[in-house]
C-alpha positions in Angstrom: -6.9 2.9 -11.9 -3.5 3.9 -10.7 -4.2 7.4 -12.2 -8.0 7.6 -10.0 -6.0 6.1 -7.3 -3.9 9.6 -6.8 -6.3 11.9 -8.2 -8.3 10.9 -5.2 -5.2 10.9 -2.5 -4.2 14.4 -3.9 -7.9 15.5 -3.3 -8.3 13.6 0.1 -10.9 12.0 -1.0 -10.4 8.5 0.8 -13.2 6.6 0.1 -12.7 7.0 -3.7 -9.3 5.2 -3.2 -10.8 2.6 -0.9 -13.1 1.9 -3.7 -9.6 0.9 -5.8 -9.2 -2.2 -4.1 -10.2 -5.5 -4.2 -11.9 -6.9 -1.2 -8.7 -8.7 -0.8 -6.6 -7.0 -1.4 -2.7 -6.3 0.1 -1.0 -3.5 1.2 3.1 -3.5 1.9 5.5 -0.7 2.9 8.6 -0.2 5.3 6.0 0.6 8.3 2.6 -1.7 7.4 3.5 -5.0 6.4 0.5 -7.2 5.1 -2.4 -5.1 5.6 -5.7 -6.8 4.6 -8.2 -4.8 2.4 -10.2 -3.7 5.7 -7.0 -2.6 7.3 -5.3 -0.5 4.3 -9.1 1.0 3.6 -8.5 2.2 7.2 -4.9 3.1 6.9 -5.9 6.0 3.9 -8.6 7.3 5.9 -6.6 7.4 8.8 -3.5 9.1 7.4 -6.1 11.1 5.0 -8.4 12.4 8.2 -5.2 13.0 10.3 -3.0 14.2 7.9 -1.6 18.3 8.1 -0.3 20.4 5.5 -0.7 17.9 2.9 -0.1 17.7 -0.6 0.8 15.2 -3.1 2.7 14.4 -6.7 2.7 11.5 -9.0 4.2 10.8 -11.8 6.3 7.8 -14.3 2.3 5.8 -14.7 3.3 2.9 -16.1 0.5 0.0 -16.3 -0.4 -3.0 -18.0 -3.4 -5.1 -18.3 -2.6 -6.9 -14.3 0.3 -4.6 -13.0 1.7 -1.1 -13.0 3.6 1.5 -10.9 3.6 4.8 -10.4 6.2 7.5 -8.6 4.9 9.6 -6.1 5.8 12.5 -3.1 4.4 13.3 -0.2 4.3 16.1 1.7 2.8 16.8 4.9 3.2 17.2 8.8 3.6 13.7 10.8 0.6 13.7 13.2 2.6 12.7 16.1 5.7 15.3 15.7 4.4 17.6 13.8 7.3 17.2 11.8 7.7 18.3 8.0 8.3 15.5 6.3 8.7 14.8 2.5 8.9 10.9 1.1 9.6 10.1 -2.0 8.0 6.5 -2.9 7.9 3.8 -5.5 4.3 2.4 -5.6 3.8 -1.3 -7.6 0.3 -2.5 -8.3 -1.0 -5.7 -9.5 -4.9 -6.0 -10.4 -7.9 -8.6 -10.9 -11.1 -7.5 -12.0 -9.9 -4.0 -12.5 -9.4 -3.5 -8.2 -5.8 -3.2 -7.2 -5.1 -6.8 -5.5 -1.8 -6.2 -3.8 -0.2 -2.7 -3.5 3.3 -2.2 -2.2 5.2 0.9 -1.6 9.0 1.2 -1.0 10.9 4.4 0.5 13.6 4.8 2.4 12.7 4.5 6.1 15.6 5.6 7.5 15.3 9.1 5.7 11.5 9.5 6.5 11.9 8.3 10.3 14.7 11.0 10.3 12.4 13.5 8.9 9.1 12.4 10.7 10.6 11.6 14.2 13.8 14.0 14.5 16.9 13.1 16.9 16.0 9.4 17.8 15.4 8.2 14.1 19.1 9.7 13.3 20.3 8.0 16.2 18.3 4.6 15.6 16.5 4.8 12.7 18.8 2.6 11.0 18.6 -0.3 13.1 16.2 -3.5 13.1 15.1 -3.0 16.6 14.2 0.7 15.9 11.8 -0.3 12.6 10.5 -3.0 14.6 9.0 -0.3 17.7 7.8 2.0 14.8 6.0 -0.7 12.9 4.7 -2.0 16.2 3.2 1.8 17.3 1.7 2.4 13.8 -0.1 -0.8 13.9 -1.3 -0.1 17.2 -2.5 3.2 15.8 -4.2 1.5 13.1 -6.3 -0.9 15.0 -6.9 1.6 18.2 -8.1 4.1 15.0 -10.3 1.2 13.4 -11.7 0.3 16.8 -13.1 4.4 17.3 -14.3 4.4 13.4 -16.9 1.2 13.9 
């Protein structure tokens, strides 16, 4: 699963990793906290659709009957800043049914927010407030995006 999972994100091919999850299912990471299987669905096809100069790694697999992880790096142009940005992430899975049932990925935000956001993220990107109006904007994103895709 984890392996189809980024065979699919490597070849953009969003669907085929919406198809990974359970209907619901949970997505986690320093920016989305608690997405819901519609709203992570969304999120891929979002980040997939909008995404420039992308590419993608994965490596260290490591899974079990009901949980695994995997390593994986991202590279790619942030939408908003057009911004190079590289982000190394830890991904954890746990499964039912053979559908990932919660998915959470951990980076360092303060070194992508530098990277995808520039002066104000070096300045700020380190404090609660900041995280807080960056989370708040992406979610915004996300539901403005899910809105236009119905």
């Amino acid at each position: 699963m984890i392996r189809t999972f980024y065979q699919s994100f490597q070849n953009r091919d969003y669907r085929a990793m919406q198809y990974c999850y359970a209907d619901d299912a949970i997505f986690s990471d320093a920016i989305f906290k608690n997405l819901d299987s519609k709203q992570v669905k969304a999120m891929w096809e979002m980040l997939i659709k909008r995404g420039k100069n992308f590419s993608l790694t994965f490596d260290n697999i490591k899974a079990g009957e009901n949980a695994g992880s995997a390593d994986w790096i991202a590279t790619y142009k942030f939408s908003a800043t057009n911004r190079k940005v590289i982000n190394l992430v830890r991904a954890n899975f746990i499964f039912e049914n053979n559908k990932i049932i919660r998915h959470t990925d951990d980076f360092d935000f303060y070194k992508w927010s530098r990277q995808a956001l520039g002066l104000p993220a070096l300045l700020l990107g380190w404090t609660p407030f900041f995280k807080s109006k960056v989370r708040r904007s992406a979610l915004k994103g996300l539901e403005a995006y899910m809105k236009l895709e119905k």
